[in-house]
C-alpha positions as CSV (number, residue, x, y, z in Angstrom):
1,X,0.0,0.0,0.0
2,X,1.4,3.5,-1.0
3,X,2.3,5.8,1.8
4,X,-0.8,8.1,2.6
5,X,-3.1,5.2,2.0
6,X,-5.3,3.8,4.1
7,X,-8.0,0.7,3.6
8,X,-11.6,1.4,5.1
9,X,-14.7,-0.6,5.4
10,X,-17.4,0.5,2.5
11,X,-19.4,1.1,5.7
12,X,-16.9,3.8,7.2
13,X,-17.4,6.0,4.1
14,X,-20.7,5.3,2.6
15,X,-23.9,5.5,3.9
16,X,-25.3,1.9,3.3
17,X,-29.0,2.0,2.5
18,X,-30.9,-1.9,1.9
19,X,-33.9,-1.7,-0.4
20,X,-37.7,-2.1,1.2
21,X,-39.8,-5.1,0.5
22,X,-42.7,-3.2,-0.7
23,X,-46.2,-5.3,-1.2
24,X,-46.5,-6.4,-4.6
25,X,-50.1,-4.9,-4.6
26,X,-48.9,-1.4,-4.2
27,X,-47.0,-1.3,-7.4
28,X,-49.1,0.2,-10.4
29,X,-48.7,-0.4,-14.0
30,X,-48.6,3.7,-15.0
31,X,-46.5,6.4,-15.6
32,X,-49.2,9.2,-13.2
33,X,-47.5,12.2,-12.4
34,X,-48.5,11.3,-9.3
35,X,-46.9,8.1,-9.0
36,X,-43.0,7.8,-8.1
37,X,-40.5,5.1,-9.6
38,X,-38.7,2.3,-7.4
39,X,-35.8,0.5,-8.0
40,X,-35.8,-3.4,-8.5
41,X,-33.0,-5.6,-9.1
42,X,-33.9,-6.5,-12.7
43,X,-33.2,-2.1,-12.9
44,X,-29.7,-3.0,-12.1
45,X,-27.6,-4.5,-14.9
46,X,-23.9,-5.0,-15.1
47,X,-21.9,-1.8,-14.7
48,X,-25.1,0.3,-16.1
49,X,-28.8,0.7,-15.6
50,X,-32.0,-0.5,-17.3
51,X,-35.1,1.5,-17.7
52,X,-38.2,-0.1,-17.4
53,X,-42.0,1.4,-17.7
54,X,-44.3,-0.2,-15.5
55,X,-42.3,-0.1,-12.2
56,X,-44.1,2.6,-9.9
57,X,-45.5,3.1,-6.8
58,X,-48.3,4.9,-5.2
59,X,-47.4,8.9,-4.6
60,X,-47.8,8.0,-0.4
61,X,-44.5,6.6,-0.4
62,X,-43.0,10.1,-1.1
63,X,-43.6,10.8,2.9
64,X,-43.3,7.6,4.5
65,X,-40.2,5.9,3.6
66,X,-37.4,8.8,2.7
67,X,-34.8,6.3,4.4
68,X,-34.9,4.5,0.9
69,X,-34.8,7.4,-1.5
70,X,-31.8,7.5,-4.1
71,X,-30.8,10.5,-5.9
72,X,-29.2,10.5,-9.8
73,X,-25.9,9.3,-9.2
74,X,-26.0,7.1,-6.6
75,X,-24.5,4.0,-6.8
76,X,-27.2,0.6,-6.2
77,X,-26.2,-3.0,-6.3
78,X,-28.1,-5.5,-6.8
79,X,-27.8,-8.2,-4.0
80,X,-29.3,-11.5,-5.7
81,X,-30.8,-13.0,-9.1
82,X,-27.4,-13.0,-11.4
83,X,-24.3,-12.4,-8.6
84,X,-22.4,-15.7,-9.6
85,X,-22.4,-15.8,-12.9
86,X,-22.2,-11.8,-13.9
87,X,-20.4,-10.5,-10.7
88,X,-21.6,-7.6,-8.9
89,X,-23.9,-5.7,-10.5
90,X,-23.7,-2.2,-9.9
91,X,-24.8,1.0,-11.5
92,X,-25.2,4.5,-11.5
93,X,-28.6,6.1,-11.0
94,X,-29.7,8.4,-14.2
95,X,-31.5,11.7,-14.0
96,X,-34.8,9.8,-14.8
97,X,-34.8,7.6,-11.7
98,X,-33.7,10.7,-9.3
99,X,-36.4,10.6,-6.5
100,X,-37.1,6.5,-6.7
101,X,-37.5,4.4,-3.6
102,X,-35.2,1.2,-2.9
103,X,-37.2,-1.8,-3.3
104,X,-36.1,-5.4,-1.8
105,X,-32.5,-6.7,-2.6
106,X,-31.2,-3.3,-3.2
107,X,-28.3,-1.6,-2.0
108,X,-27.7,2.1,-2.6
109,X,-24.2,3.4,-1.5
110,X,-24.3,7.1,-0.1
111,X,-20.7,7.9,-0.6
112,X,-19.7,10.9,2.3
113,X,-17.9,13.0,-0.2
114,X,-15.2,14.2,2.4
115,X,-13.9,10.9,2.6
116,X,-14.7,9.3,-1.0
117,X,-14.7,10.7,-4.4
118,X,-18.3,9.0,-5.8
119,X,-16.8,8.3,-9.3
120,X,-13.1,6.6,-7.1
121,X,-16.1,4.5,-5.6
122,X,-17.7,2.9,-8.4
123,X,-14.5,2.3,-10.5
124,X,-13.3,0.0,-7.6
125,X,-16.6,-2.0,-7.6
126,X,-15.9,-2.7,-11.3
127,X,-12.3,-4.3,-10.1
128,X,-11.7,-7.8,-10.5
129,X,-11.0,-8.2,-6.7
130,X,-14.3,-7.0,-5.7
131,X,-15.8,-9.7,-8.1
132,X,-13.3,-12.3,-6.2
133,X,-14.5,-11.1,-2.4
134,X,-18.6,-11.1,-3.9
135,X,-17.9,-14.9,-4.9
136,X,-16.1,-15.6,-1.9
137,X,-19.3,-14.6,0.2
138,X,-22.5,-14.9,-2.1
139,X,-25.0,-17.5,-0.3
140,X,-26.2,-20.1,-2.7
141,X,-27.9,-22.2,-0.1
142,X,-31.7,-21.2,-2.1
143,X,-30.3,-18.7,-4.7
144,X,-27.1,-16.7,-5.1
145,X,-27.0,-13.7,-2.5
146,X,-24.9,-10.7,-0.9
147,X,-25.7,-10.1,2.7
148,X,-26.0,-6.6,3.5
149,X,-23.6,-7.1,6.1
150,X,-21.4,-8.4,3.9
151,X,-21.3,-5.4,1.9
152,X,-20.4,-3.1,4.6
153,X,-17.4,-4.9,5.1
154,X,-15.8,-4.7,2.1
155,X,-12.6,-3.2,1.8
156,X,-11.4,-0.2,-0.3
157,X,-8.3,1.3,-0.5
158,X,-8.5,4.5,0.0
159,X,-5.8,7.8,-0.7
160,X,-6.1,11.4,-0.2
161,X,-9.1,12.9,-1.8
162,X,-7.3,15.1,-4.0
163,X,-5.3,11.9,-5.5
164,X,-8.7,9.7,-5.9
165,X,-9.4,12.8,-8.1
166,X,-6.4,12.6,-10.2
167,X,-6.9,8.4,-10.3
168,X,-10.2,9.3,-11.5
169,X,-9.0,11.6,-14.3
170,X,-6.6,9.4,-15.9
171,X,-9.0,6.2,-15.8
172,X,-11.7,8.5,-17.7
173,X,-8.9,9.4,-20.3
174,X,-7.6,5.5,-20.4
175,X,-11.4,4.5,-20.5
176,X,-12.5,6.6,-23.4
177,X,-10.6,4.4,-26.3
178,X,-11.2,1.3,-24.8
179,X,-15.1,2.1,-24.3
180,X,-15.0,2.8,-27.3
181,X,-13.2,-0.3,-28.6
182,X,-15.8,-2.0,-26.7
183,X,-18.8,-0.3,-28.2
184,X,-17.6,-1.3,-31.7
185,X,-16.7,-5.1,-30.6
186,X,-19.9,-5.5,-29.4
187,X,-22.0,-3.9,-32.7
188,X,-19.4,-6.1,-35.0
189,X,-20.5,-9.2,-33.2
190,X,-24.3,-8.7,-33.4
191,X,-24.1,-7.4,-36.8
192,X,-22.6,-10.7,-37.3
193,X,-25.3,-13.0,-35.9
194,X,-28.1,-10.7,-37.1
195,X,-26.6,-11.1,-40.7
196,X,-27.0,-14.5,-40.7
197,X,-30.4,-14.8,-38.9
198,X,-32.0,-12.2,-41.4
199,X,-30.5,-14.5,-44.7
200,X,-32.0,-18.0,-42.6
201,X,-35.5,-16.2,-42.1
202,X,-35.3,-15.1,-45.7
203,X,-34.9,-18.1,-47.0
204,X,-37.6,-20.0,-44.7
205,X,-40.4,-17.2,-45.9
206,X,-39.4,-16.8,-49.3
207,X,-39.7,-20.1,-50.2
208,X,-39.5,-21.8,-53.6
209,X,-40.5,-23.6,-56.1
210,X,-41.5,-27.5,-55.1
211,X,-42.0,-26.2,-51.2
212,X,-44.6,-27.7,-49.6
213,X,-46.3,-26.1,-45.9
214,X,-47.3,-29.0,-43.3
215,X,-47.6,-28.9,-39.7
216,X,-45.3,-30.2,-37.9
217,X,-47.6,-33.1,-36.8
218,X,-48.5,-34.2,-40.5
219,X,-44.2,-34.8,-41.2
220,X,-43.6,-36.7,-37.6
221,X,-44.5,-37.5,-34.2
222,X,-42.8,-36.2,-31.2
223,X,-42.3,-38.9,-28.4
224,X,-41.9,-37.5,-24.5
225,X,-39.2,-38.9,-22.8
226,X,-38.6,-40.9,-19.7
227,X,-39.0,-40.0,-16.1
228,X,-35.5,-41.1,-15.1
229,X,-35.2,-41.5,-11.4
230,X,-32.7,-38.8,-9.7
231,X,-31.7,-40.9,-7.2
232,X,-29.6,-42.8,-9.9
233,X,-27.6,-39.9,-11.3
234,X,-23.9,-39.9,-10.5
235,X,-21.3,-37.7,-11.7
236,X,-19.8,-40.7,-13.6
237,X,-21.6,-43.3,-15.6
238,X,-22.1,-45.1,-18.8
239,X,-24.9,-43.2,-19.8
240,X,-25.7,-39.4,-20.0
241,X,-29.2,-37.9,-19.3
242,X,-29.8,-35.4,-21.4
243,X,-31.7,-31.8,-20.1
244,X,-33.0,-28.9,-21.3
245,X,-29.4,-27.0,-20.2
246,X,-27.6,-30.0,-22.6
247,X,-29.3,-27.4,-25.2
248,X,-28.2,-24.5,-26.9
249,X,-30.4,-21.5,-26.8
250,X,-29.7,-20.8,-30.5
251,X,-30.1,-25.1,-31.0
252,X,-27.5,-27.4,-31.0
253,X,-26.1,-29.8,-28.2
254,X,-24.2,-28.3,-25.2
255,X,-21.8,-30.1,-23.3
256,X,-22.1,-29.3,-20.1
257,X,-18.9,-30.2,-18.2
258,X,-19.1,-30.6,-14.4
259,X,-22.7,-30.6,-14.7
260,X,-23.4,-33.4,-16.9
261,X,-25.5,-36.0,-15.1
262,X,-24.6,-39.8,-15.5
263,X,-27.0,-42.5,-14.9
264,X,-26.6,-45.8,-12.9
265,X,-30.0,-46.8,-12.9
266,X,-32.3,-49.4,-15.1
267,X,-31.9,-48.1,-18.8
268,X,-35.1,-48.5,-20.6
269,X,-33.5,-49.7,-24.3
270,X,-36.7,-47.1,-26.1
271,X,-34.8,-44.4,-24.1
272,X,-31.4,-45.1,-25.1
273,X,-30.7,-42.3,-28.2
274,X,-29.0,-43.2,-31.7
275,X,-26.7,-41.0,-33.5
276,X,-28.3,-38.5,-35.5
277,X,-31.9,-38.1,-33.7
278,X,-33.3,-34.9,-33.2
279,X,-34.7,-33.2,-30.1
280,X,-36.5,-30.8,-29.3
281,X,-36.5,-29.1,-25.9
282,X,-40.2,-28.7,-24.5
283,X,-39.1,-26.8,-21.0
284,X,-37.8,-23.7,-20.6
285,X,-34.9,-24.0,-18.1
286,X,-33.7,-20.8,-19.7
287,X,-34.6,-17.4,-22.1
288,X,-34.3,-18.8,-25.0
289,X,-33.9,-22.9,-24.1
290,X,-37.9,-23.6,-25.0
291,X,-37.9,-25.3,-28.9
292,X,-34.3,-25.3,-29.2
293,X,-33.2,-28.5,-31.3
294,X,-30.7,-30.8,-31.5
295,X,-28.8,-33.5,-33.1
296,X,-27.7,-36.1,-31.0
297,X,-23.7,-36.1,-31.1
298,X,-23.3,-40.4,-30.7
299,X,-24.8,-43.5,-30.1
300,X,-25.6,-45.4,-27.0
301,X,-24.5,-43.2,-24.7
302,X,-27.3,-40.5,-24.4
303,X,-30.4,-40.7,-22.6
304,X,-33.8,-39.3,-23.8
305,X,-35.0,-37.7,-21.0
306,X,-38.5,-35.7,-19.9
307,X,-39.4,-32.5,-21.0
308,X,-37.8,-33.5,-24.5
309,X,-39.2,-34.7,-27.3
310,X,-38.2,-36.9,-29.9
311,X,-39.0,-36.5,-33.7
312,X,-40.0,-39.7,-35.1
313,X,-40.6,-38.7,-39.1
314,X,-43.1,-40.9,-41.0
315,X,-42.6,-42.8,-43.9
316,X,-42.9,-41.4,-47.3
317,X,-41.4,-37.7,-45.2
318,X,-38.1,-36.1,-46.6
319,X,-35.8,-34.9,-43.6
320,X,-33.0,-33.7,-43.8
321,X,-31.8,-33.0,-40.0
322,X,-30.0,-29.8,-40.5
323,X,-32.4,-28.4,-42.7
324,X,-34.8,-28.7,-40.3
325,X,-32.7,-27.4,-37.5
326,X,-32.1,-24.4,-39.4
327,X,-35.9,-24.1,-39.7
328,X,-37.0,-24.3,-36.1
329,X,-33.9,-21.7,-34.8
330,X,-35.9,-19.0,-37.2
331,X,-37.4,-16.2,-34.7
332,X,-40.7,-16.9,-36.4
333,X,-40.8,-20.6,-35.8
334,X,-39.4,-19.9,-32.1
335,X,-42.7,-17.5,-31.8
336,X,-45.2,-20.0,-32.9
337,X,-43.6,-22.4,-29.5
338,X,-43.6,-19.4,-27.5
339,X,-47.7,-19.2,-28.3
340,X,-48.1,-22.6,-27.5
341,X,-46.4,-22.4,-23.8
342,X,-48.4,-23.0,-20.9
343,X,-46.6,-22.1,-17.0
344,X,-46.0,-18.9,-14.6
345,X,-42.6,-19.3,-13.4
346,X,-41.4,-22.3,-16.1
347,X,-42.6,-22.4,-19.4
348,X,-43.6,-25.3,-21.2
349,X,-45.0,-26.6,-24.6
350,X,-46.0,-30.2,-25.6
351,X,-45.9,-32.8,-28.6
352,X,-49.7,-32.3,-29.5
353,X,-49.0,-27.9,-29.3
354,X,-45.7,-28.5,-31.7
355,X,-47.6,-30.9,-33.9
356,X,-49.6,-27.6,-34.6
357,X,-46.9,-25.4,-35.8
358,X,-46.4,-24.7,-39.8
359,X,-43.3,-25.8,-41.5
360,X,-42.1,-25.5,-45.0
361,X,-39.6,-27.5,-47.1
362,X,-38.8,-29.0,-50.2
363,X,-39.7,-32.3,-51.1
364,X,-36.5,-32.8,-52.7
365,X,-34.1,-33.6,-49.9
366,X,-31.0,-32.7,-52.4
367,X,-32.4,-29.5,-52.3
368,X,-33.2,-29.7,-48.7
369,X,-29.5,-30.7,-48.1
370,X,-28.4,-28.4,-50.6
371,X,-29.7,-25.2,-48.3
372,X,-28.7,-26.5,-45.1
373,X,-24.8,-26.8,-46.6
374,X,-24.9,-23.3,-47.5
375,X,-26.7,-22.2,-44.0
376,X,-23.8,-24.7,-42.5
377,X,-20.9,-22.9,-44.1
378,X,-22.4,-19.6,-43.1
379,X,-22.9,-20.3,-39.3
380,X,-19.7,-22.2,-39.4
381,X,-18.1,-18.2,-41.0
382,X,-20.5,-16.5,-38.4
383,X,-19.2,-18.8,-35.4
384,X,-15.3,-17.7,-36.8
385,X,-15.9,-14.0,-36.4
386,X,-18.3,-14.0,-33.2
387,X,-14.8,-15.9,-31.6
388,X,-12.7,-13.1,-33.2
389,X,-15.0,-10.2,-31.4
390,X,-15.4,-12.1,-28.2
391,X,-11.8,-12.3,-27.7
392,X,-11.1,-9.0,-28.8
393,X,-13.9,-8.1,-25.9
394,X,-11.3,-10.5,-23.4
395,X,-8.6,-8.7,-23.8
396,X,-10.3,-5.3,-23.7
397,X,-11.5,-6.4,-20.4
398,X,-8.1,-7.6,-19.2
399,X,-6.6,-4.2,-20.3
400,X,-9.6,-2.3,-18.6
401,X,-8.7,-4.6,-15.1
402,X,-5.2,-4.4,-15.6
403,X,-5.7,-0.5,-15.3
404,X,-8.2,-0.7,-12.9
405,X,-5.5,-2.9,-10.6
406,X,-2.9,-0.2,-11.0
407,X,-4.9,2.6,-10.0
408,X,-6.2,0.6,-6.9
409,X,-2.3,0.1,-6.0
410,X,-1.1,3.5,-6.7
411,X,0.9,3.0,-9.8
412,X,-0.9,5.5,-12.0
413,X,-0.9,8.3,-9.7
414,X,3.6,7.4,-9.5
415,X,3.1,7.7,-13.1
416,X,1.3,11.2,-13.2
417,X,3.5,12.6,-10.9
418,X,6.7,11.3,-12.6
419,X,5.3,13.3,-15.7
């Protein structure tokens, strides 16, 4: 630690406010004059802050609870939901949110400005060693959590006010081309993907010559899986169960590591996949997981498990799998299974509700296989430069931390002075 520094608790030199568990019934669906914003956790995304419309509550709150008021600029953290896998979330409070109340899981950070410059504050909570201390304590006994108490004792090292300042100051001038670098990483990469989703919805609605339009149920049937029982699975085995997460959202099979499930059980032999079948997840486990496909990687070693279903395609039926696959990752075919969903919390379709869907296709399954190699090389092409910009994003990250870990230490303030 640089001479002049000292490390204090986030509780010594912020006020720590935790968010009110208002009832659910007192939030209104309108933007009244005389209705005032709160602030959920789903308002606070990584490093920035997402507006939402229907998130008010009634003007009597303006009175009662002024101990959970944030002004623009404040800094909130969000204390559950996504901790694990995004890190902290933290953001800054914009203009259009000044005057909102706290709600339930919510942290605001009142920084006293003789102690802490607000902007010195939020750069450290981006660090990678805050990340390290949130994992270190998160709860994940029912679902990932900070404690308040938790919070408050985080350490920050803190210099002089005037040098924060001048850390502050150089971070802003190092931050500018890399924010920028970022901001153009990020548009290449979805340009990228929405390039080729807007050619594979072309070519599924501006069909040909020799297409025919079916339901799904007139080309195959879809067969549930089995109910395999959970005291069997193992973390080794000679067969894999397969799940909604062994799914791609955008299709395709995921291998999911440390979190594949083996099963020691009875096999039923109906229940034990072949290489090549095709899936269909009927549960959504994620955004995005409900009528994702896939094509099953090997043979007897997969299991076909519930909440999937199996295409079985009748006689007389052209298929061609990746044609097919294509097909069902189109946004409009992923709408149709998003109509037929039934469920609150977990979504969920069926065999009878995807029988129902429309599909198109050529009868010709050279031409069927002709499209899906040219869809093939362009996701393969797509795939290449998504990697390209995602790296690129790595190593912007790294640099950003890299500078973030200097200031923290006191290296770019030597630097500034040795100017």
């Amino acid at each position: 630690m640089k001479q002049g520094w000292e490390v204090k608790k986030i509780q010594d030199i912020t006020k720590v406010i935790n968010g009110y568990a208002f009832p659910s019934k007192d939030f209104e669906s309108t933007n009244s004059i005389k209705s005032i914003k709160s602030i959920k956790i789903t308002n606070v995304g990584v490093k920035k802050f997402v507006e939402e419309k229907d998130n008010y509550l009634p003007e009597k709150y303006k009175s009662t609870l002024q101990d959970y008021k944030v002004k623009e600029g404040n800094i909130v953290i969000a204390l559950t939901r996504t901790i694990i896998a995004a890190g902290l979330k933290v953001a800054v409070v914009p203009y259009s949110y000044d005057g909102a109340f706290l709600n339930q899981r919510v942290a605001a950070l009142i920084p006293n400005e003789k102690l802490i410059n607000q902007r010195y504050l939020y750069n450290y909570l981006t660090t990678d060693d805050v990340e390290k201390y949130v994992l270190a304590n998160v709860n994940t006994l029912m679902q990932p959590n900070l404690s308040i108490n938790d919070l408050r004792n985080l350490l920050i090292p803190l210099p002089p006010l005037p040098e924060q300042k001048r850390i502050v100051a150089i971070l802003d001038e190092a931050f500018a081309g890399i924010n920028l670098a970022v901001a153009n990483a990020e548009k290449n990469l979805a340009n990228a993907r929405e390039l080729f989703e807007s050619y594979l919805n072309n070519v599924f609605t501006q069909k040909g010559d020799g297409w025919e339009e079916k339901t799904l149920g007139e080309v195959c049937s879809i067969k549930h899986g089995f109910a395999f029982k959970s005291q069997f699975f193992s973390t080794v085995g000679d067969y894999v169960v397969l799940t909604p997460g062994s799914f791609y959202e955008q299709g395709g099979f995921r291998e999911q590591g440390k979190k594949t499930k083996y099963y020691n059980g009875e096999v039923p032999t109906d229940y034990i996949l072949d290489e090549d079948d095709f899936l269909f997840a009927m549960t959504e486990q994620a955004v995005g997981l409900l009528g994702s496909s896939m094509i099953v990687p090997e043979p007897n070693y997969f299991l076909h498990n519930q909440r999937l279903g199996l295409v079985q395609v009748f006689d007389g039926i052209n298929w061609d799998n990746d044609f097919f696959h294509h097909q069902f990752n189109t946004k409009y075919f992923r709408r149709a299974v998003q109509a037929t969903a039934s469920g609150l919390k977990v979504r969920h379709t069926s065999p009878t509700k995807l029988g129902a869907i429309s599909i198109v296709f050529p009868s010709d399954i050279s031409e069927q296989k002709k499209i899906s190699s040219k869809l093939n090389v362009m996701n393969v092409q797509v795939q290449q430069l998504e990697t390209i910009y995602q790296q690129k994003l790595t190593a912007l990250n790294e640099l950003k931390q890299s500078i973030l870990q200097k200031a923290f230490t006191g290296e770019l303030t030597k630097r500034e002075e040795n100017v």
